[in-house]
C-alpha positions in Angstrom: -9.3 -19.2 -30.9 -7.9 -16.7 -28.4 -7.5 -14.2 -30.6 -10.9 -14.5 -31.7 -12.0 -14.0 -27.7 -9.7 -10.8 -27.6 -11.2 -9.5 -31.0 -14.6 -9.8 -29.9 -14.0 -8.6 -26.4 -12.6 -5.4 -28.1 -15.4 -4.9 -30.4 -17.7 -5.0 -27.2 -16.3 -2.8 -25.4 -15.4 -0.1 -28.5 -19.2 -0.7 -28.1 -19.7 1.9 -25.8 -19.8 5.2 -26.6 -17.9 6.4 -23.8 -14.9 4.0 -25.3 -15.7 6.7 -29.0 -15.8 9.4 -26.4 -12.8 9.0 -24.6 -10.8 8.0 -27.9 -12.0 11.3 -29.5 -11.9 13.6 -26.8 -10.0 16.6 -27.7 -8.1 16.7 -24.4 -9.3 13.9 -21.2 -7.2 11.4 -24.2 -4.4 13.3 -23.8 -4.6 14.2 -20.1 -4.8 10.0 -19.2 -2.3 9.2 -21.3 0.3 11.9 -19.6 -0.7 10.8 -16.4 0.0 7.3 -17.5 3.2 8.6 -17.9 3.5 10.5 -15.2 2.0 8.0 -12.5 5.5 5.6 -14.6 8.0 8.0 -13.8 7.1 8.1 -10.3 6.7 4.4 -9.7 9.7 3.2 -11.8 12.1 5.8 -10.4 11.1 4.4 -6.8 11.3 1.0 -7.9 14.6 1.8 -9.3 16.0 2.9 -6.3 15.0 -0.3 -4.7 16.6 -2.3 -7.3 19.7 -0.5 -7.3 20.1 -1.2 -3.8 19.9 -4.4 -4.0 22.7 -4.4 -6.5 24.8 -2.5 -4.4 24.8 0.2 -6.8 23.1 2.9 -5.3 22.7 3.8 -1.4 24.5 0.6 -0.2 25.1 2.9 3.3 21.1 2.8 4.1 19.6 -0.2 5.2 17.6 -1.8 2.3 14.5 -2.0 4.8 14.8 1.2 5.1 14.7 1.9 1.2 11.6 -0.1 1.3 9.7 1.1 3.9 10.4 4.6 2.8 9.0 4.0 -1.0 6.9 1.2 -0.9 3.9 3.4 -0.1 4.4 6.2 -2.8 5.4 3.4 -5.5 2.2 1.7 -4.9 0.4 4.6 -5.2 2.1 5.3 -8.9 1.6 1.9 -9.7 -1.9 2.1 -8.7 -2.4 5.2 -10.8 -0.9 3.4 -14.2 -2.8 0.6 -13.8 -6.1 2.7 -13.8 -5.2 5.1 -16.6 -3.4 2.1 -18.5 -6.9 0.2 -18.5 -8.2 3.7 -19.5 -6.3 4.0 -22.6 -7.3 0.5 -23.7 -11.1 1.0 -22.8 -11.0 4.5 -25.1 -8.7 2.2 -28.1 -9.4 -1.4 -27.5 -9.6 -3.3 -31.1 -6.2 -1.5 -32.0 -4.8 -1.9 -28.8 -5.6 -5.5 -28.9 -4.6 -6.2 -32.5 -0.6 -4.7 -31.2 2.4 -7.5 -31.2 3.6 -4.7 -28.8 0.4 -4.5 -26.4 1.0 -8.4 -25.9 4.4 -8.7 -25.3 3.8 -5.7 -22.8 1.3 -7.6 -21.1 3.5 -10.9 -21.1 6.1 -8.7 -19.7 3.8 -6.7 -16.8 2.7 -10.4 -15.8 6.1 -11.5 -15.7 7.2 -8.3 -13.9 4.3 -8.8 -11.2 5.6 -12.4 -10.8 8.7 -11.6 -10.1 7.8 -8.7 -7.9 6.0 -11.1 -5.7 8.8 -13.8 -5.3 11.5 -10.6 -4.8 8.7 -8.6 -1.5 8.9 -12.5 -0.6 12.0 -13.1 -0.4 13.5 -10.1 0.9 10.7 -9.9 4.0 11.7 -13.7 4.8 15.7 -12.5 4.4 16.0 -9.2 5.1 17.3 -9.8 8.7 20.5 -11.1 7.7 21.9 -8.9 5.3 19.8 -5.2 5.6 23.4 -3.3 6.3 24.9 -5.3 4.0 26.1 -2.8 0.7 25.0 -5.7 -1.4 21.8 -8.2 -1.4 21.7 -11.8 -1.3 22.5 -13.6 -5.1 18.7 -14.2 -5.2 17.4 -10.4 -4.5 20.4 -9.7 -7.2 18.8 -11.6 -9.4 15.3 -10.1 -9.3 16.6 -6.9 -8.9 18.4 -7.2 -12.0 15.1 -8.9 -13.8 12.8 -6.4 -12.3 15.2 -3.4 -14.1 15.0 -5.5 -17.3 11.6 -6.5 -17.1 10.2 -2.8 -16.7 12.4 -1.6 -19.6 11.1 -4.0 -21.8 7.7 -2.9 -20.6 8.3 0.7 -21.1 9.9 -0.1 -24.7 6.9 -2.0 -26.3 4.5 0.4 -24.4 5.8 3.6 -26.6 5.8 1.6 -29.7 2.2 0.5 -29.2 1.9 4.1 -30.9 3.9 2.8 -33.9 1.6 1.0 -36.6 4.6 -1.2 -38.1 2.7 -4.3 -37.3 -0.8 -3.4 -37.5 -3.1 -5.8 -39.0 -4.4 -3.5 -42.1 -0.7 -3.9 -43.6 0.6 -7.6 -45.3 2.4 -9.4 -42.7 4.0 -13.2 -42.3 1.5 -15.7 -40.9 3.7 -15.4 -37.2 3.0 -12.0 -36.8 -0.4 -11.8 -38.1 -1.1 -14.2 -35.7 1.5 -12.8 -32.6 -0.4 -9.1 -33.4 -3.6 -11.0 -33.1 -4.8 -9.9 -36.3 -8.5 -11.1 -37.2 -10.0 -11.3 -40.8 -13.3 -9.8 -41.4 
């Protein structure tokens, strides 16, 4: 039943011509997905930063507040950027995109990813004044650094093989992965 509702809410929006448009365009395809990548780059390497801080890793000399305060801004911004020309790049290829094993488990992941992002800002705002000089976080903030870094290479991983059509739906697959991938018979 659900992947029925995805289907059909790809099929509306591939409805559009600007979805044909986009997909087609000789260049604005290729100039939102390399900002995509870009706006990734920027984002992850602040978020890494953060993370490695909080393992004790990297920069364990500078307050992690400091870390924080410094990046947050700029990291948001990148974030903010992917998110837009992410949504891009399924509006201008949504059946396929929805139809990929590796579009799902990315979006399991960047919902597991914003989860944990929440509970770690939480937690380190509520903590932060008792261990900020500290070379290394709380066990907790260790913990969801260490997820976060996980999380996000997971994310990157089964975004660049969205581009891989090993599990697409036109090829013969087991019943669990014709299902997993979403795949709808017309």
């Amino acid at each position: 039943m659900l992947n029925q509702l995805l289907f059909d809410f790809a099929q509306w929006v591939d409805s559009f011509e600007l979805s044909t448009r986009l997909h087609e365009s000789y260049y604005m395809y290729n100039w939102v997905e390399s900002t995509h990548v870009l706006a990734l780059m920027v984002s992850l390497g602040m978020l890494f930063v953060i993370d490695l801080r909080m393992l004790g890793w990297a920069l364990s000399g500078v307050p992690a507040s400091r870390i924080a305060a410094r990046l947050n801004l700029p990291m948001m911004i990148g974030f903010t950027i992917m998110i837009v020309t992410g949504l891009l790049l399924f509006f201008a290829v949504p059946v396929r995109t929805t139809q990929s094993i590796w579009f799902r488990i990315k979006f399991l992941l960047l919902i597991a990813a914003a989860v944990n992002a929440w509970l770690f800002h939480k937690r380190m705002n509520e903590s932060v004044s008792s261990w900020d000089r500290e070379p290394v976080a709380p066990k907790r903030l260790r913990l969801g650094a260490g997820l976060s870094l996980g999380l996000w290479a997971g994310i990157v991983t089964t975004g660049r093989l969205i581009a891989y059509d090993w599990y697409d739906c036109y090829r013969v697959h087991s019943d669990l992965i014709a299902w997993a991938a979403g795949c709808m018979v017309e």
